[in-house]
N, C-alpha and C positions, 0 to 999 in steps of 0.2 A: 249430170242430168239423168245415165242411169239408175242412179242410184234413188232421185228423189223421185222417180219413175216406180222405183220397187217398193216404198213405201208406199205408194198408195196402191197397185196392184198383189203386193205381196198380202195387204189386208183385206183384201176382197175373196170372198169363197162364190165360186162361179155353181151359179144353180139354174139349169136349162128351165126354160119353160116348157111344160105339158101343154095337154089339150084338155086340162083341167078347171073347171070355173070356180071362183073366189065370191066366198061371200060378201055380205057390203059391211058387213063388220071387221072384214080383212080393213076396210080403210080410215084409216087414224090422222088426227089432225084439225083444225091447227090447234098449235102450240104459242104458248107467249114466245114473244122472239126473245132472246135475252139481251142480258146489257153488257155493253163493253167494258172488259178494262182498262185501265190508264196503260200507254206505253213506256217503260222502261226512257226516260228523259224528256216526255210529254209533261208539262206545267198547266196544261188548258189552258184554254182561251179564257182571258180575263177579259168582260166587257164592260163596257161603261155608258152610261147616257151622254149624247153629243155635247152638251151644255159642260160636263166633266171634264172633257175631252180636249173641244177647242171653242175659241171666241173671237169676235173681232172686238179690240177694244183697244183705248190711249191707255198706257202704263205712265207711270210715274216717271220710271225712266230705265234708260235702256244702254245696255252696257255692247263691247265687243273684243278681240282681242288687242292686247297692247300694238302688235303690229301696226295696225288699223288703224287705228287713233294717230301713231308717227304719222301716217301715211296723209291722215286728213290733217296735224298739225304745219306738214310741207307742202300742205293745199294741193294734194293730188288728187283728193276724196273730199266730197261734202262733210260734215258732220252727220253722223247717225240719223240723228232727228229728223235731217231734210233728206234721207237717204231710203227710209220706211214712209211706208204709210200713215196717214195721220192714226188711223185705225188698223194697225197689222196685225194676223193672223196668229194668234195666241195658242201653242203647244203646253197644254198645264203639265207639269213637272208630279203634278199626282197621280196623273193616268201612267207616267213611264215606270216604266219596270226599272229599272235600278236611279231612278230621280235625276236632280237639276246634273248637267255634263259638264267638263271642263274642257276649256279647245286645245287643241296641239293632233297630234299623228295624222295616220295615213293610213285609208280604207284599200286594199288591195286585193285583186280581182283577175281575172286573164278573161279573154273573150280569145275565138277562132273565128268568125264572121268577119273578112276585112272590111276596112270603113269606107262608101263608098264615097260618102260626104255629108253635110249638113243637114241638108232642104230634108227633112222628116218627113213634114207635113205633106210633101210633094210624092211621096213614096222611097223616099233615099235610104236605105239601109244604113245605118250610125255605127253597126256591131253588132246589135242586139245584149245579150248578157247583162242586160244591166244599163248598159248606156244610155240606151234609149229613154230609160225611165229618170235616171237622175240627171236626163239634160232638155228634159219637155215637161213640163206643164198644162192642166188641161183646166177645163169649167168646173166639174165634178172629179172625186176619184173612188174609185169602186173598188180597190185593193184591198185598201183596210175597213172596207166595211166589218169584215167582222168582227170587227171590235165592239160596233154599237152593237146595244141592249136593248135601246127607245125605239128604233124601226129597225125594218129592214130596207133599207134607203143608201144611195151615196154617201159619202160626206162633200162637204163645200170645202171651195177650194181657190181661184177666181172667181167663182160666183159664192157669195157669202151668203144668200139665203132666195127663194123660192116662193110663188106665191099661185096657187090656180083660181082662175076664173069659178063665180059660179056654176055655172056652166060646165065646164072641166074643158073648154076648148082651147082653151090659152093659159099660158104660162108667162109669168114677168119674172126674169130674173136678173136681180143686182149683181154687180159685179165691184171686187175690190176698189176702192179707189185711192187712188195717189201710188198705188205700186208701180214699180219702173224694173226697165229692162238692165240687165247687167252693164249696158253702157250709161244709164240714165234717163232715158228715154223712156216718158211716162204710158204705162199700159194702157188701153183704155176698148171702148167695143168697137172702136175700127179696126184691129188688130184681129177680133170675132170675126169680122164680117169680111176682112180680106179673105180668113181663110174658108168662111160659107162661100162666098159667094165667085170668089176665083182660083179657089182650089178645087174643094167639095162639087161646087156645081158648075168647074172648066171641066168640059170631057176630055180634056185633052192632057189634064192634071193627074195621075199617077197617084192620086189620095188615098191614103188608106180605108177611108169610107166614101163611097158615093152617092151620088143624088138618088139612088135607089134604094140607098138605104135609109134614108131618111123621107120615107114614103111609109102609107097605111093604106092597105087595100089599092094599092096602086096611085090611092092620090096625095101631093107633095104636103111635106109638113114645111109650113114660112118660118122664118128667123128673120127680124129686122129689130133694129136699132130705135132703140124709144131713146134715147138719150148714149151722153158719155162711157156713161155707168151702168146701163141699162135695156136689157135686149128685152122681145116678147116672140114665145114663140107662138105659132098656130097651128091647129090639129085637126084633122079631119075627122076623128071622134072624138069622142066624150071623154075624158081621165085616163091617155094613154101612160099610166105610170112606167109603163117598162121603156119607155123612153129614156126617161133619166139615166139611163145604166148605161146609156150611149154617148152621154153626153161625159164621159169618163176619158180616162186613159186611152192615147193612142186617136182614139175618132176626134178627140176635138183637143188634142197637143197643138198650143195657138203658135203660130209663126210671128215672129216682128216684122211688120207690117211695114214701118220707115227701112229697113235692110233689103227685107223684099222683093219690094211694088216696083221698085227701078228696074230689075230682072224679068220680071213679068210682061209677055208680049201685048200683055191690055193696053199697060201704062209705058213700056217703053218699044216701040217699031221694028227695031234694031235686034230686038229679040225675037227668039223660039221657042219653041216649049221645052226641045232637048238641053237648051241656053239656060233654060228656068232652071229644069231638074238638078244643073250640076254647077248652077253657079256658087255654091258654099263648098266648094273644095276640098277634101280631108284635113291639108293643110294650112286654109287660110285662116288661120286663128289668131287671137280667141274671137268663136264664135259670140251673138248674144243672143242670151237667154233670161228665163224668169227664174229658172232652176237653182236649187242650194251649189252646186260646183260650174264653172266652168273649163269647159276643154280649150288648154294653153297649148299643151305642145303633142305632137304625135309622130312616130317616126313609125313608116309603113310598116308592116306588119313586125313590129318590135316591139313598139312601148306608147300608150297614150297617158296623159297628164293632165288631171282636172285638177282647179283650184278655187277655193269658195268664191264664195261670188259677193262681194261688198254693197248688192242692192237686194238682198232678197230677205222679201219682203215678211218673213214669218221669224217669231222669236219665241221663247221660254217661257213663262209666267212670274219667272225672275227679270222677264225685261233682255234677256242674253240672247242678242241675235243669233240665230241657226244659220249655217250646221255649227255642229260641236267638233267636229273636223275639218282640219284645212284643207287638206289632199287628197286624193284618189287615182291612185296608181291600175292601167291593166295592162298586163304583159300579153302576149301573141302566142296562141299557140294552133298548132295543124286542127288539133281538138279537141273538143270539150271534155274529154276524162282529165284532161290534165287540172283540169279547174278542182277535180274531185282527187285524186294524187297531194296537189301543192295544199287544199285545205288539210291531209290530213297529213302533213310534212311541219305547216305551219305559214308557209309563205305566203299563201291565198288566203282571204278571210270568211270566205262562204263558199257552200256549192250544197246542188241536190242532191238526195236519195230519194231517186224513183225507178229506177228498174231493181226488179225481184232479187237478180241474182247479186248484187252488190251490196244487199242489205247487213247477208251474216260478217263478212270481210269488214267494212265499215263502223255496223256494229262492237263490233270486236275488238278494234281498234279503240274506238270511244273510250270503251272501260279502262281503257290500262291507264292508269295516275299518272302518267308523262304525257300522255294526249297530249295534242296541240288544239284541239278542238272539241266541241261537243255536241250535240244530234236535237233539234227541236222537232219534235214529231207531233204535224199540224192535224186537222180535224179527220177523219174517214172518209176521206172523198176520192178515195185511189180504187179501182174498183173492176173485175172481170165478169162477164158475162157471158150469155147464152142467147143470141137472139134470132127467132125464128118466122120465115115468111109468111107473113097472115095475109096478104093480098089475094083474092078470088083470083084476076085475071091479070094484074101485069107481071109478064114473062109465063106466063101461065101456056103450053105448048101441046103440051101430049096428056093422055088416060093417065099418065104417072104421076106427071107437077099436079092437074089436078087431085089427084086422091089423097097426097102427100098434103097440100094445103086445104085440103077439108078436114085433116086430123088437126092439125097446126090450128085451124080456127075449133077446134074440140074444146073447150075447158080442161074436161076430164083427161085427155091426152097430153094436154100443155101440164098438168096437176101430176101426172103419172111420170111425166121426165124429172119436173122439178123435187117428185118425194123419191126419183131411182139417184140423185145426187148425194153423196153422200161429202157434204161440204166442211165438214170438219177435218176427214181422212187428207180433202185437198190442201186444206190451209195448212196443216204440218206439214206437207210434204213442200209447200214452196218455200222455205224458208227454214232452217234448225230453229228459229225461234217465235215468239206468240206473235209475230208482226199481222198475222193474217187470221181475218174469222168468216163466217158464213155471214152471207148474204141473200136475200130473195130478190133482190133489184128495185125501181123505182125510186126515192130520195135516197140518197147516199146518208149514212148514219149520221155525219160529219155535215150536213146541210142546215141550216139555220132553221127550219122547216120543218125537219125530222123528227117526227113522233112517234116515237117502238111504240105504244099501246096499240096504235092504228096500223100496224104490221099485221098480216095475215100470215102465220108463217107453219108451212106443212113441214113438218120433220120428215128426214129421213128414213123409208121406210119401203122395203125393195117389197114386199108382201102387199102395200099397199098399193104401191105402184103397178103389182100384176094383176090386182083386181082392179082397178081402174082402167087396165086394159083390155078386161074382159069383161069392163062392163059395156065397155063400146062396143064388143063385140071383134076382138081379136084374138085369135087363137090362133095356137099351134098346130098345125092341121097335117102337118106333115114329117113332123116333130124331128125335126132338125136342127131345133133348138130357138128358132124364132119364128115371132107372130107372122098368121097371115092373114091377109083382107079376106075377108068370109063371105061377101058378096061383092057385086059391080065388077066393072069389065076387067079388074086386077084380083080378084078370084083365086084362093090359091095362090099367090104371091106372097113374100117375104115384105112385112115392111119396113124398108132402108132408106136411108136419108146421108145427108154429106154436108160435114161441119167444115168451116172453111174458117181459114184466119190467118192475118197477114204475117209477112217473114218478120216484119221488125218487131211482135209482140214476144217478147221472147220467153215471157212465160208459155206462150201458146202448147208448145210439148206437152208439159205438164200437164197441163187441165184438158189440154185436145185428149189424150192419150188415157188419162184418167176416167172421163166422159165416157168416150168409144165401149172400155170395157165394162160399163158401169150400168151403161143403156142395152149391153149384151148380157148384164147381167138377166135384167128384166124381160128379153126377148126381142131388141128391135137391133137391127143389123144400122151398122151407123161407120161412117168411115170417116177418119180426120186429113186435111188435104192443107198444108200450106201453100200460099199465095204470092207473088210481087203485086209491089200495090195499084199497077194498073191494070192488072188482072181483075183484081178486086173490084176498083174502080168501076170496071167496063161492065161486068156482071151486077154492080148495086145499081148502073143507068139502065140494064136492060129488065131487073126486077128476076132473072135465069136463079140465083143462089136459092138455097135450100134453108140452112142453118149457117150461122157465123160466130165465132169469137171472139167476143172482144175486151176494149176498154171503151166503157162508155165515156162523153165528152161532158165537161161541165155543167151540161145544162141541168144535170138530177142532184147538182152541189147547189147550183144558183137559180131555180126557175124564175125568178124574177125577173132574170135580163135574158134568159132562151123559153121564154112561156110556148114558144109555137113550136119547139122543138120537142116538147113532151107531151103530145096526145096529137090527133090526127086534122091538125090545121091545115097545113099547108099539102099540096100535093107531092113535098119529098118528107115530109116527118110524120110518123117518126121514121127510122130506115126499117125498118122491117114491115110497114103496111105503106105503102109508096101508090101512088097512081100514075098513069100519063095524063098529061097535064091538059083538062078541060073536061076528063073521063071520074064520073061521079062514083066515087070509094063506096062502096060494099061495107058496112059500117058495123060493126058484132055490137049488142047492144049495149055492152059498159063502155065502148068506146066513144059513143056519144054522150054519154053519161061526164066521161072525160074530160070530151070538148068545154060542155056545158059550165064544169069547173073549171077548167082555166082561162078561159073568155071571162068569168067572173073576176078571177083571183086577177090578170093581169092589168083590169082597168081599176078592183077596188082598190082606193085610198087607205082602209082602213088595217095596221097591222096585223091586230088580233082576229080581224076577219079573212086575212090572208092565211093566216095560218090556220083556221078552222079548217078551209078550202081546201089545203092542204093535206089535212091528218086525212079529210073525207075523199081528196085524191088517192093519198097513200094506200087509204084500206081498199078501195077498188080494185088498182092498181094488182096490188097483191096477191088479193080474192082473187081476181081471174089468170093469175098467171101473164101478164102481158109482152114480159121479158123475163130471162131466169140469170137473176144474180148467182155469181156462185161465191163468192169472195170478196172482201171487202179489206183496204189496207188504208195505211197514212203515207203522205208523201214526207219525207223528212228534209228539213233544211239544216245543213251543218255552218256551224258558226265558230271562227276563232273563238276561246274558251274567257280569252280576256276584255271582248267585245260585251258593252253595257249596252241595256235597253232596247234587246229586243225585246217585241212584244211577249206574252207570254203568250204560248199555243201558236206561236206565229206558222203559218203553211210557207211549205215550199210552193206550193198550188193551188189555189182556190179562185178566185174568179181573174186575179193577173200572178202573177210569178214574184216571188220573193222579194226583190228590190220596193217594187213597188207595197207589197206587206208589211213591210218592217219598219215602213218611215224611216228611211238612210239619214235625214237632215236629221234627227236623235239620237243616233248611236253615237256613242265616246268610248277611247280607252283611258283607263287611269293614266299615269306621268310615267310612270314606271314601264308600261309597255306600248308603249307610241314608238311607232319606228321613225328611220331619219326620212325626211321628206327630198324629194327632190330640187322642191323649187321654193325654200320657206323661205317666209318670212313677204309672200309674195300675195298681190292681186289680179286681176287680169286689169289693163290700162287699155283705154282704146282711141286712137288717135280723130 
């Protein structure tokens, strides 16, 4: 840490500020932003139009593994044909990265979250790591959207296509038909509507989304059953498209409704809701599900065991039922480094790279020709920043918060922090290699959105930044080395401020410590303070903070599905201009400019009009400094080296977490390196 400490302070030449005034020629900028380079085992995102992609359609005919076939020959299984949907869910084998798979091995995995049992949808914790996503099924799924080219949209999933009202107040969407549950047991939108209507909206249900979320402006969005096959929603505006992005992974993971309704205190008396939550046991398997694997066996915190699932419902464009693997193995461990250890041992087949200091190690590792693994490094949406308190009055206390947040809402003052950053010196120093570059903030480079022409980007330039301080009228007045306020009741005062950032960011050192000296370059006394995080917490509800460092959250990857999170909608976003709630925000005037664009961008239909929205957010954004990017990275997913079909460019992180990226029901390994299975040759049976 020392060390990558003295790379960036060892290249800094410390120059006091005077009580000397700077022309307006001193100040330079902007500059084009530049472009990135490919990462060192980065393939890009290869994207495709939906229609490329997937289909719902009757094939000619449809194949599975020999196993399978025994298994329906001694009438323990249907035949295939009555097993799929008349129309199932067609994966084309020309969108996959290494093409059509062959079945056999074993997908292997560790989680450390113990399992506390089934009920999901109820709020039940499964493991997480993975679990969750290869043993739920939702309406829509937003993982892999980045794959598509044709919108920026979910893909279909149980609901096969979409349709809005003129109007845009309603929504009818179809849903698969003839798919069935892992025991047989045919899907259909009572299964939906179990879980709308007494999960979602039981309060007493432990959902992962609530009836609150599925509100606009405070008033309820409907869901009801037009048919079998066939829900409508309704909306209390006009084309709320960023709904869709809800109707994803996680918020609408459907329960089987016949397993159940019997558990449920609606439909059975005898029941409770604590009775509901836990009635699906760790151990009482195999659960059912729609998913590519079923969980067969699990031995408390040891060993769980998925096995494919003999009704699911999606196949190859060869006709070859999915997955292309039978098994999936995770082992137990205390925690989650081991997942990132056994990937690069061999025994685990995936794990992330997303904290800083693990990069060079891991890296490193990669290169050597014995690897057991290899590094996909997904879009730029890894990212640290600078974000400082623009609210007039909440937490606003004394002659000092205000004068500090009347700089803070300066332009010129936000413009003189962000050209005293010298954000290239930073990126080397977190990392021995090019993992990291400058950033100014707002879209992540890596966002589907992202338009560098429409970047405003002030170069680094500490001359600039001291005449931008003296254009406001800060001087050194005492020459101590830092600015003082030149009028109002802090006269002769130093101005100082206090960056704050939580313990877990562990870059935070780094760039706190870098910052601190960088802004004393220029003359402003600045102090870096680490945090726990209900410190932090307590101070972001009181609005009391100064400055923050952070990692911003996906909303500046995806604004599709967090639109309210990126400009001053709501009374908590963004976090650095916050209000108390019912008390009318103080609004600087590109920040309604903001509003104006994302209230557009979030209900239009139209892509290429979303994206215009966007470049013309971007440049705002920028122009006025509204947060200060410092650094921009990739999150990496590591992958067994003999694993086919990952995507290409696939993230570790982008709007859900890798499993759900990668489409797990496509991955194959050749014959040659498929390990032994546990339990082959096997299906789950249910009596």
């Amino acid at each position: 840490m020392k060390k990558k400490m003295a790379l960036v302070l060892g290249a800094l030449a410390v120059t006091l500020v005077g009580s000397a005034a700077f022309a307006q020629s001193d100040i330079v900028g902007p500059v084009e932003y530049p472009e990135g380079t490919p990462m060192a085992g980065s393939s890009g995102v290869k994207t495709f139009n939906l229609s490329d992609m997937i289909q719902y359609k009757a094939l000619a005919k449809y194949s599975e593994p020999a196993y399978v076939t025994e298994l329906v020959k001694e009438g323990k299984l249907p035949a295939i044909e009555k097993r799929l949907p008349p129309k199932p869910f067609v994966l084309n084998t020309k969108a996959m990265s290494n093409g059509k798979g062959i079945y056999g091995g074993v997908f292997s995995n560790v989680f450390a979250v113990p399992i506390e049992g089934w009920n999901f949808s109820a709020g039940v914790v499964t493991g997480w790591f993975g679990i969750e996503e290869i043993t739920n099924e939702s309406l829509l799924r937003n993982g892999p959207s980045y794959l598509r080219k044709d919108k920026v949209e979910p893909l279909p999933n149980l609901a096969t296509d979409w349709t809005w009202s003129k109007d845009g107040y309603s929504l009818t969407m179809n849903l698969i038909q003839g798919a069935k549950w892992s025991d047989g047991v045919p899907f259909d939108a009572d299964d939906v509507m179990f879980l709308w209507d007494d999960m979602i909206h039981d309060p007493k249900v432990a959902a992962w989304t609530t009836a609150s979320n599925w509100a606009i402006d405070g008033k309820p969005i409907k869901l009801e059953k037009v048919n079998a096959y066939q829900l409508k929603w309704t909306f209390p505006v006009a084309f709320p498209l960023y709904k869709l992005w809800d109707m994803c992974e996680q918020n609408t993971d459907i329960p089987p409704a016949h397993i159940l309704k019997k558990f449920h205190p609606k439909y059975n008396k005898s029941a409770n809701y604590a009775s509901f939550k836990d009635c699906l046991a760790p151990d009482k398997l195999p659960i059912v599900t729609l998913s590519p694997w079923v969980p067969v066996q699990y031995k408390t915190d040891e060993l769980l065991v998925l096995r494919r699932n003999p009704y699911f419902w999606k196949v190859d464009s060869d006709g070859q039922q999915l997955p292309y693997m039978d098994e999936v193995q995770y082992v137990f461990s205390k925690t989650g480094t081991t997942r990132t250890v056994n990937t690069m041992a061999g025994s685990c087949d995936t794990s992330n790279v997303e904290n800083p200091e693990t990069f060079d190690e891991v890296v490193s590792k990669a290169i050597d020709p014995n690897a057991q693994f290899r590094i996909e490094w997904g879009p730029e949406t890894l990212g640290f920043d600078l974000e400082i308190n623009q609210s007039v009055d909440f937490g606003v206390k004394t002659d000092r918060d205000k004068a500090i947040r009347e700089l803070f809402r300066n332009v010129d003052f936000r413009r003189a922090l962000t050209q005293a950053i010298d954000r290239e010196g930073i990126a080397r120093s977190m990392t021995q290699g090019p993992f990291f570059r400058p950033w100014v903030g707002g879209l992540y480079p890596g966002s589907q959105f992202f338009d560098r022409k429409s970047v405003v980007y002030y170069p680094y330039s500490v001359a600039s930044a001291k005449a931008l301080l003296a254009k406001i009228g800060l001087k050194d007045t005492d020459n101590d080395g830092y600015v003082n306020y030149t009028s109002g009741p802090l006269k002769g005062q130093n101005v100082e401020f206090e960056i704050q950032c939580g313990q877990d960011i562990s870059a935070g050192q780094i760039i706190g410590g870098a910052l601190v000296q960088m802004f004393k370059e220029i003359g402003l006394k600045v102090t870096y303070k680490e945090m726990v995080g209900t410190v932090l917490t307590s101070e972001d509800q009181s609005g009391t903070w100064e400055a923050r460092l952070g990692r911003p959250g996906q909303a500046w990857a995806v604004p599709q599905i967090r639109a309210n999170e990126i400009a001053p909608l709501t009374d908590t976003n963004p976090n650095w201009h916050r209000t108390a709630a019912g008390v009318a925000r103080k609004m600087q005037p590109f920040e309604s400019e903001l509003v104006s664009i994302v209230q557009q961008f979030a209900k239009d239909p139209n892509a290429d009009n979303q994206k215009a929205l966007m470049q013309k957010y971007l440049k705002i954004y920028t122009e006025n400094v509204y947060s200060l990017g410092i650094v921009c990275s990739r999150y990496g997913l590591m992958m067994n080296k003999n694993i086919k079909n990952t995507p290409a460019g696939c993230p570790a992180f982008f709007i859900q977490w890798s499993h759900q990226n990668m489409l797990p029901e496509q991955l194959w390994f050749p014959k040659e390196n498929q390990r032994k299975e546990v339990l082959p040759e096997t299906v789950p049976l249910y009596k």
